[in-house]
Phi, psi and omega in degrees: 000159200264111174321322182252055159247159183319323187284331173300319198276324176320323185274318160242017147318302229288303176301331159338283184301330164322312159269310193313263201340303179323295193287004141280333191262048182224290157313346185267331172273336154309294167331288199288354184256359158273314184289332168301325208278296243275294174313349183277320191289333190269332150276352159315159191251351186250128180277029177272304200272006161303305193276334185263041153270320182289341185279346219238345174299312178276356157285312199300329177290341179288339202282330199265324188278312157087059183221164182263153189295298152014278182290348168272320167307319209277345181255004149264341180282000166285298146302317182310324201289292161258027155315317191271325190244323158257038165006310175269339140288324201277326202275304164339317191281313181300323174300352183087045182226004188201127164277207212247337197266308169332324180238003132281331136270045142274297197290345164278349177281329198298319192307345200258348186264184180212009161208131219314348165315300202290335205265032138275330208279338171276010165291269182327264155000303182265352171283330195279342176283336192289341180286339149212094185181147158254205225273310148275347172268348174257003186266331185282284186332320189275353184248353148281333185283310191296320182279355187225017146273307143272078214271335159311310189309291185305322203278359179266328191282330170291306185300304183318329210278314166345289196274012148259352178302153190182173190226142204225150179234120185227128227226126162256174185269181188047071175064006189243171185222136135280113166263109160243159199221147171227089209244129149324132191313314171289317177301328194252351167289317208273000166292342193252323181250010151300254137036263183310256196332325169293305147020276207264015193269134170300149169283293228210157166282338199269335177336100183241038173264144183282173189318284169342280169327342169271327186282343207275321179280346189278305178283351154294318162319306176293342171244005162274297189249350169085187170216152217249168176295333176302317206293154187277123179309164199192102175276154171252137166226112206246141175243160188213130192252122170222146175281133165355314183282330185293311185272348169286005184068356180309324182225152122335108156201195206229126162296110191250169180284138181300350183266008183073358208273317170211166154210167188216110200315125218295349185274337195294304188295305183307335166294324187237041150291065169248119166300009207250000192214302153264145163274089174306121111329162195200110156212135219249136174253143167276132215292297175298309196262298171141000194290158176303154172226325217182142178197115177253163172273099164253029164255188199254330152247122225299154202270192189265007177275300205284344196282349181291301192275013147267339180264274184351312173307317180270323177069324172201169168346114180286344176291134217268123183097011180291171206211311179348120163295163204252036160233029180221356184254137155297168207239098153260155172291133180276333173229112202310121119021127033249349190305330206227146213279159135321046218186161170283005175308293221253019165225166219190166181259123155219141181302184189284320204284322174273332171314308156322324183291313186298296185339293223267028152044068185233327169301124224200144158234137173278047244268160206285341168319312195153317195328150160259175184202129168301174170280326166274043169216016173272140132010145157289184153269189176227168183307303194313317191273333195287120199300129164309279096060317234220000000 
């Protein structure tokens, strides 16, 4: 039969649902055969021998299963979790319409929420996204569900998880090591594509280390020896989604990653704001439908589209008469950074010797009258106005 006719695909729907159900009646016979262990356990008359019957129960379900007791704690608190709180997924699973890796994350989102509201609404909510979609994406969706349904709640488990980073060694065999770090989330992407962009600039045509191997060797250099001016600066670019009401402060949120991948409460992004290093994006969503409303620059030097279409704009120095191609001129703020934005309004091409004159507030345009007029108070230029020529 031709794998892609309609009976084929039908046929592994169908086996599908087949195992989710195996893996429900797999979790259901753990229940019942703890809650039988538990009532049985409850008429003994000695609490000595209560308790160590009751230590004896996830072995004995590990022993029939060919499971570790772990792994047995860990699939009855999945289950008890939703049984109690999501009912209505749980009844999904017994029918085969959700497996067993899909409610485990639902029941690790129910474990991160704390009130009986949010886990009916995650209930309600997480089946029809989990039927389609897959695991990881519903693994992303529970964790944007979890920060913005309860957004006070998430931002205390964040600051506790904050003040646990720290960095770690673990010494393996043949020679390797795991060095891990347990970092905010926006701190180890921009370390990591950071990282990855340095990466990926060629050494040598003989060079044959693979990517990894490079990145791997880059970041030892970099926490060994640090890095020198020969080396090439090597910017991040990270994007971060906060809805409108999150960033004017009306409610507690979370910054989320454009992959959906993390989020990080929003003050966290406005604190480890460096310009000299990471490039922020900023794009503000309506809160309900997800459309975009706005997408802005918050760092301090401009990324490489607008610095294109600023030099292209001026053609050359703006300081009058000045001739310096403006791709050889710095991109200043007409109004200093941070008071004044990141855009084409408020920036303009100057060669280093008049950016310097202006800094040091020396800089004067002359206009024919006589008049002096400071520099940040000229007009930017237009297309129109930009030397044909330059």
């Amino acid at each position: 039969m031709d794998i892609g006719e309609s009976t084929s695909e039908e046929a592994m729907a169908s086996a599908t649902r087949a195992v989710a159900r195996a893996e429900a009646a797999q979790f259901s016979a753990m229940l019942a055969f703890r809650d039988a262990e538990e009532a049985r356990i409850s008429r003994l008359d000695s609490t000595m021998r209560q308790m160590v019957e009751r230590s004896a129960i996830p072995m004995s379900i590990g022993q029939a299963m060919g499971l570790s007791e772990n792994q047995v704690w860990s699939r009855l608190a999945t289950a008890d979790r939703m049984v109690a709180h999501a009912p209505s997924c749980w009844a999904a699973f017994c029918d085969g319409v959700i497996d067993a890796a899909r409610v485990r994350e639902i029941s690790t989102g129910l474990d991160r929420l704390e009130r009986e509201s949010s886990w009916a609404l995650l209930d309600e909510k997480a089946l029809a996204y989990a039927t389609t979609h897959t695991t990881s994406e519903l693994r992303a969706w529970i964790k944007r569900f979890v920060t913005r349904v309860e957004p006070a709640e998430a931002l205390d488990r964040a600051e506790k998880a904050r003040g646990q980073r720290h960095v770690s060694l673990h010494h393996l065999e043949d020679g390797m090591s795991w060095l891990s770090a347990y970092l905010p989330s926006h701190q180890a992407a921009a370390v990591m594509k950071r990282l990855d962009r340095a990466a990926r600039i060629p050494v040598d045509d003989e060079d044959d280390r693979t990517l990894p191997q490079r990145t791997a060797d880059l970041f030892v250099s970099w926490l060994t020896h640090g890095e020198t001016t020969a080396e090439p600066t090597i910017g991040c670019d990270v994007a971060v989604t906060i809805e409108a009401d999150v960033l004017t402060g009306l409610i507690d949120g979370h910054a989320e990653s454009s992959d959906c991948g993390w989020a990080v409460p929003v003050s966290w992004i406005l604190e480890d704001l460096d310009p000299d290093d990471t490039f922020w994006h900023r794009i503000i969503t309506e809160p309900v439908s997800d459309n975009i409303l706005a997408h802005d620059y918050v760092g301090r030097f401009a990324p490489e589209t607008l610095a294109k279409a600023i030099r292209f704009r001026d053609g050359v120095c703006r300081a009058p008469g000045c001739r310096v191609p403006a791709e050889r001129c710095d991109l200043d703020h007409r109004e200093p950074w941070p008071t004044g934005p990141t855009n084409g309004d408020n920036m303009w091409a100057l060669c280093r010797r008049h950016h310097s004159m202006k800094g040091h507030d020396v800089l004067r345009w002359i206009l024919p009258t006589g008049r002096e007029v400071p520099a940040d108070t000229v007009r930017r230029p237009t297309l129109a106005q930009r030397p044909a020529f330059s």
